[in-house]
C-alpha positions, -999 to 999 in steps of 0.1 A, spaced: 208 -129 242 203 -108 210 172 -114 190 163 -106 160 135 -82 169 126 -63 135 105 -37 148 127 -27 180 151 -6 162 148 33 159 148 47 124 182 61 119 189 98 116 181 113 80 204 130 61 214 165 66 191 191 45 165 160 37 130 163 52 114 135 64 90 131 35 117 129 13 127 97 21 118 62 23 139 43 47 137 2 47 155 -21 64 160 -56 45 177 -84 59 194 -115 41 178 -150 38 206 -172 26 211 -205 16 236 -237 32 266 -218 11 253 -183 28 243 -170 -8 215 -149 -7 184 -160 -16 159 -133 -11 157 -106 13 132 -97 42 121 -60 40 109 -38 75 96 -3 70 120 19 90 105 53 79 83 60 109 92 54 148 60 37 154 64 14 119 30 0 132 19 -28 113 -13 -21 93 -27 -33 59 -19 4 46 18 0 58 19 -33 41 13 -14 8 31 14 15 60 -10 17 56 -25 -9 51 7 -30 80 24 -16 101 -5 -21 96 -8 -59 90 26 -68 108 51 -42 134 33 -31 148 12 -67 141 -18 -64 173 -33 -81 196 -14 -57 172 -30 -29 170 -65 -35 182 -68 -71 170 -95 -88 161 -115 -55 128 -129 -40 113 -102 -16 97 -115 18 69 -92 31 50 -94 67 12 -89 54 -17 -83 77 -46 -109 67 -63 -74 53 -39 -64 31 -40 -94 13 -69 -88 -5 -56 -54 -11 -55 -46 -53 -19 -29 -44 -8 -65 -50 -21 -64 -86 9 -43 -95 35 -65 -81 48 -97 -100 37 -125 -81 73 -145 -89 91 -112 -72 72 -115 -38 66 -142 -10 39 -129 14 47 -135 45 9 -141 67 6 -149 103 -18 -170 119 -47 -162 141 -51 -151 179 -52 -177 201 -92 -168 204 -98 -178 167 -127 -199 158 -131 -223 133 -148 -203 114 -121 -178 113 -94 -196 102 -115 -215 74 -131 -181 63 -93 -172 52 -85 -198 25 -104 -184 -2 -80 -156 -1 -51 -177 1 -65 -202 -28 -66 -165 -47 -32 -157 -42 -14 -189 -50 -36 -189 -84 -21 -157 -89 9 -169 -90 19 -155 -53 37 -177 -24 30 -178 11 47 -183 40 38 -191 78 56 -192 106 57 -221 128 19 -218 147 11 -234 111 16 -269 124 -6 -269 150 -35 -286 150 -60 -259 141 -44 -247 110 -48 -284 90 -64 -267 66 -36 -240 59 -11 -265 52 -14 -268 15 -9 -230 11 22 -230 26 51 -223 0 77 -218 33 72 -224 68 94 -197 92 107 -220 125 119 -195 147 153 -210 169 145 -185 199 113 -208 206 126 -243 208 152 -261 222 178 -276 194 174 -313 208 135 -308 195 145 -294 165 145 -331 145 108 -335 156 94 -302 145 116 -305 113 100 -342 102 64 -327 115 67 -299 90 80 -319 63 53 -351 71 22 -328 63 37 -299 40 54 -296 8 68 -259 21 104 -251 24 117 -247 59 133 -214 67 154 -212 101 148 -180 113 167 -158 141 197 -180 137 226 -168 165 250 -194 170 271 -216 146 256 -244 167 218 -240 155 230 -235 117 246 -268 119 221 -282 135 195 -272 108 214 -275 82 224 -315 90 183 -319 93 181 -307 57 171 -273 61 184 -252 30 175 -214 40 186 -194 70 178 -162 87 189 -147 116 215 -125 130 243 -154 128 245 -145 93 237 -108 91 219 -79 106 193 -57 90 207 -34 69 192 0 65 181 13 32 178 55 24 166 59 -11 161 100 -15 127 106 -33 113 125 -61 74 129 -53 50 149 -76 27 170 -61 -7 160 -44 -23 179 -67 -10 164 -98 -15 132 -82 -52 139 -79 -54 155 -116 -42 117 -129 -72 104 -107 -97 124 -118 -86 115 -160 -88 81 -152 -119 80 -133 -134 99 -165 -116 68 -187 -97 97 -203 -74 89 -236 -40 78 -232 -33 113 -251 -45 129 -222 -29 107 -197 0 111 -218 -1 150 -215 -6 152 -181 30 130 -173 45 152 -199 37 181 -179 49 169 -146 89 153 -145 82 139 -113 52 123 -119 63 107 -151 96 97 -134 79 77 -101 57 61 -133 90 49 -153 107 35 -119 75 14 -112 62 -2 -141 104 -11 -149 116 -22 -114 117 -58 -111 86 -63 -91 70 -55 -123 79 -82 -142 83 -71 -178 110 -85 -195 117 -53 -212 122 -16 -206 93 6 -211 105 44 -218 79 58 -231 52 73 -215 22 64 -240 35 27 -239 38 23 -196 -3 36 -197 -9 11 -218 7 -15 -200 -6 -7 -172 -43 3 -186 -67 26 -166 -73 6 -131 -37 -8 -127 -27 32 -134 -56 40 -108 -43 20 -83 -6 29 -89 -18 69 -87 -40 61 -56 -7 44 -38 12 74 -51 -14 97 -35 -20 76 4 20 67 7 34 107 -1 38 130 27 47 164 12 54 185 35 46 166 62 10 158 51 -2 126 68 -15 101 44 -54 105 56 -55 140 44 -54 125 10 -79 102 19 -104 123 32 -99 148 0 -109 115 -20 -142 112 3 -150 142 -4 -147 141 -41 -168 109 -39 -192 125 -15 -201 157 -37 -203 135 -69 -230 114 -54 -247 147 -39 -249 161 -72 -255 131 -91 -295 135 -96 -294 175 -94 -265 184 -114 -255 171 -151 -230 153 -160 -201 172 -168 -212 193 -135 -209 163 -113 -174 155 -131 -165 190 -114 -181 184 -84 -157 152 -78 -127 176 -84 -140 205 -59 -140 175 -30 -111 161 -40 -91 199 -44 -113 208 -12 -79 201 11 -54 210 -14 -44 243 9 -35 219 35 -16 194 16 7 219 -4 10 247 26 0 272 15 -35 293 8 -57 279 -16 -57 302 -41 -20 301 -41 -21 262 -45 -46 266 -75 -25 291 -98 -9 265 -113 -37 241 -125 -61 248 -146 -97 243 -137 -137 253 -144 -141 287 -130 -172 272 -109 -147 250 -97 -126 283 -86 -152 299 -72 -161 271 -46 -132 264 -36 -115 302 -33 -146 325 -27 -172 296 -9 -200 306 -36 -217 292 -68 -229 264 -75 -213 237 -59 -204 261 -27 -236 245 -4 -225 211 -17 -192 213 -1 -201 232 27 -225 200 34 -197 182 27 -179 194 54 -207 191 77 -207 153 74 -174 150 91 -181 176 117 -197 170 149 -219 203 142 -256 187 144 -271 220 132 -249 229 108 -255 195 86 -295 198 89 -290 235 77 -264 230 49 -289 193 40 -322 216 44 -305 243 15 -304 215 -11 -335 201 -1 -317 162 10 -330 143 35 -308 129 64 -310 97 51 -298 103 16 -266 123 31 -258 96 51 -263 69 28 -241 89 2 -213 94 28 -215 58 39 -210 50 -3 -181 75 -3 -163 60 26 -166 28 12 -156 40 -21 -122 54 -8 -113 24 15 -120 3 -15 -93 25 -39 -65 -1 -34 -83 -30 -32 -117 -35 -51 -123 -19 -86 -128 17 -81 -162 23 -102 -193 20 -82 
């Protein structure tokens, strides 16, 4: 028997002459309704072979979906159905999302969850429906130890493959008997089970019966890494939208992913923004934080994994709160960007001096980064140390600036933290 195994199939082939960074691939499959109309569509990431199923893919997938991908050739104007890790629901990535646009599709527990752990959950879910989002469970909802996830529930997923259709009646009138959620029929095969359901009352369907995942290419236009970063740093500093403004005037690529997004359909807005002062203010500085954080963890330039981002933005972090009661101000403002630039060589390709001719920065800034000397030179070279295994070389590089273990640890600790927390808690500390 065929199932409807989502995460079974092998990404296709890309295109000829389009590297694999260049791409965002999504497979999206049809829930219809009793007249097989379509009434929203299930999406699968399909860019990776391993599509392993993380709160950071959750976002990704989201992100690529309404930004790389265009979102109105995707889904249109339908409802989008997306499988969410119970992490990635507190993640701020869904603060740039409509909430009408989006069901999130959640899972229940292991079969070794507490009490506790399934209670500790509906705060999150009482968040999300306030919001505005719905949820949807699949059919583990009804047991027993979920009673208290029931009013959540906007759709309950039965899947076909698990039960035999002369039970079908029972678990129908069960779900129906302590829920207000629509029933979905999910992996649907044979003519035999969409009658079936569909006599019990059940109005949408899923399943290979009806159609199979179709696969998505969307060719992408990604800025740079390091343009990326630049928008980062003005909005950490709560720069003017004139500045904002400049730096999207200077970059096509950046300013075009910014257009797409704030005007697809998981937006929301009822009118086109083209402007680049008016989508800033739309979006206003931690919205645009976010959205230029997602940009940053989600692009792969070159082949650059996602975590090299990450750890550039530890490092900005790090050497901001090194320098933070040695260094003024404006000095720790450049510290930030000599962390954060501190991998650039690596996520463009090519030497570091080479990927710096084309942005303008502090000559101290320069001299760390290209020539390892000056003033912030022993604060990255700590910085290094911390995420080296090199004992020695940390107590040396801590000794130089006088910092005790503890305050190096603490501050990396605050910088981790910090970076994890980009997508999903307000970035100021």
């Amino acid at each position: 028997m065929t199932t409807n195994d989502n995460s079974s199939a092998p990404p296709p082939p890309l295109p000829e002459g389009v590297e694999d960074g260049q791409v965002a691939v999504i497979a999206r499959q049809a829930i219809v309704n009793e007249a097989r109309d379509v009434f929203g569509y299930e999406l699968f990431d399909r860019s990776t072979a391993q599509h392993a199923h993380t709160a950071a893919s959750d976002a990704a997938l989201l992100f690529n979906a309404l930004s790389y991908a265009g979102a109105e050739a995707l889904v249109g104007k339908k409802t989008v159905f997306i499988n969410c890790t119970h992490d990635s629901l507190a993640g701020g990535h869904l603060e740039l999302i409509h909430p009408d646009k989006v069901v999130l599709e959640v899972t229940t527990l292991g079969e070794n969850a507490t009490t506790a752990d399934i209670e500790e959950r509906l705060p999150t879910f009482q968040a999300l429906r306030q919001r505005g989002f719905r949820l949807a469970f699949n059919q583990h909802l009804l047991r027993r130890a979920y009673a208290s996830w029931l009013p959540a529930a906007a759709f309950i997923k039965l899947d076909m493959q698990t039960f035999a259709l002369a039970d079908a009646e029972t678990l129908v009138n069960f779900a129906r008997a302590h829920t207000n959620a629509q029933i979905v029929a999910e992996k649907v095969e044979t003519a035999e089970q969409f009658e079936r359901m569909r006599d019990l009352g059940v109005r949408l369907f899923q399943g290979f019966w009806f159609a199979q995942p179709q696969l998505v290419q969307a060719r992408t236009i990604r800025p740079t890494q390091a343009t990326i970063i630049q928008l980062i740093n003005l909005v950490r500093q709560q720069a003017s939208t004139d500045e904002i403004e400049a730096l999207l005037k200077k970059d096509p690529t950046l300013s075009f992913n910014l257009l797409r997004f704030i005007n697809s359909s998981g937006f929301g807005l009822s009118c086109e923004i083209t402007s680049f002062r008016h989508a800033v203010m739309i979006l206003g500085l931690k919205k645009l934080f976010r959205w230029a954080a997602l940009l940053l963890t989600t692009s792969r330039a070159g082949g650059t994994p996602p975590a090299v981002g990450q750890t550039a933005v530890v490092r900005g972090r790090l050497m901001e709160l090194l320098t933070a009661e040695l260094l003024s101000p404006e000095e720790c403002d450049n510290a930030f960007v000599v962390g954060v630039f501190s991998l650039l060589d690596v996520m463009l390709g090519q030497p570091m001096e080479k990927a710096l001719e084309s942005i303008a920065l502090p000559q101290p800034v320069i001299d760390a980064l290209v020539h390892n000397k000056g003033v912030f030179a022993p604060f990255l070279e700590l910085t290094r140390a911390c995420e080296s295994g090199d004992d020695e070389g940390f107590a040396r590089a801590a000794n130089a600036l006088q910092l005790s273990n503890h305050q190096v640890n603490w501050a990396h600790l605050q910088a981790l933290a910090w970076a994890d927390n980009l997508t999903a808690d307000d970035p100021s500390v």
